[in-house]
N, C-alpha and C positions, 0 to 999 in steps of 0.2 A: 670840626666836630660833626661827627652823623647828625643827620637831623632824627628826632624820633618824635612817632605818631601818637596821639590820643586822639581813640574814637570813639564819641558819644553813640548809643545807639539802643534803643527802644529793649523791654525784655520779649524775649523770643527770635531774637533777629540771629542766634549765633554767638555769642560775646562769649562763653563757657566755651561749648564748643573748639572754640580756637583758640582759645589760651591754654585747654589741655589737648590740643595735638600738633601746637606749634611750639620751638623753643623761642625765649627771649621774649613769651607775649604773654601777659597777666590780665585779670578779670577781678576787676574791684567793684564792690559793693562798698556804699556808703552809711549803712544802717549802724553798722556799731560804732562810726563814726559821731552819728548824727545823735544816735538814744543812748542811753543807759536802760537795760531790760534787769539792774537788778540779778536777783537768783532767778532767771531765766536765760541767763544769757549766754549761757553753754547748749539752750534747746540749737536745731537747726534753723537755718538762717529762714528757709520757707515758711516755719513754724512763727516767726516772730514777726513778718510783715505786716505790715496793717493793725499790729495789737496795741493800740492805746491804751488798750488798758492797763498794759503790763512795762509801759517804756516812760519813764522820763527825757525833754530836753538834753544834752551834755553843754552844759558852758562853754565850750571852747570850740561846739560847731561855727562854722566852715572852718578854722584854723587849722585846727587838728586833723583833718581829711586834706584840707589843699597843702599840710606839710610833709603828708605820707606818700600824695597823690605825685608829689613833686620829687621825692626823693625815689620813690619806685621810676618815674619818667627817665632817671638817671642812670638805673638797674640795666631798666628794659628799652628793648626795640621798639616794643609796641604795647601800649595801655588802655584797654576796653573799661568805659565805667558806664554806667544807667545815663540817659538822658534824664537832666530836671535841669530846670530854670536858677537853680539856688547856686549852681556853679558856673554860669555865664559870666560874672564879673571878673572870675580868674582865670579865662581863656585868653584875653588879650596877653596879660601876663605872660601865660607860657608862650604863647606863640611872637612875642617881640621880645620877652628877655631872656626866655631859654631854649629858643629854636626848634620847637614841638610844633609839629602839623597838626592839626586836628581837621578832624572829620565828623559831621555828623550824620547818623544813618537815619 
């Protein structure tokens, strides 16, 4: 089996970028993962950063995003998501039982 990549990497660094001018490479964001924004949740994703005020919790954070994050790894070549500390405990995971490189930038 190919191995395939997930690379953490800071906003601004490119992660958009190259998943719209490369095939086989995606750029996940974990916010509608992570909140429920409610009747907000069709604004844009810039629009709902940082608004507390308007996001609840989702109960089934991390679950719900490392079962998405995992089944896109499977899609694609290559997986660009946000650096944060909240998804370090499922890196070892992919990188010894599903053969994911990861990279962080």
């Amino acid at each position: 089996m190919d191995k395939h990549i997930l690379v953490l990497a800071y906003p601004g660094t490119g992660k958009t970028y190259i998943a719209d001018n490369y095939e086989d490479v995606s750029d996940i964001e974990f916010q509608h993962y992570r909140y429920d924004y409610g009747n907000y949740k069709n604004l844009p994703l810039e629009q709902l950063k940082g608004r507390t005020d308007i996001r609840k919790p989702k109960e089934d954070w991390p679950t719900n995003f490392f079962n998405f994050l995992e089944k896109e790894l499977e899609e694609r070549k290559c997986v660009f998501i946000p650096m944060a500390t909240s998804i370090f405990p499922f890196l070892d995971y992919l990188a010894n039982e599903k053969n994911i490189r990861i990279f962080c930038k």
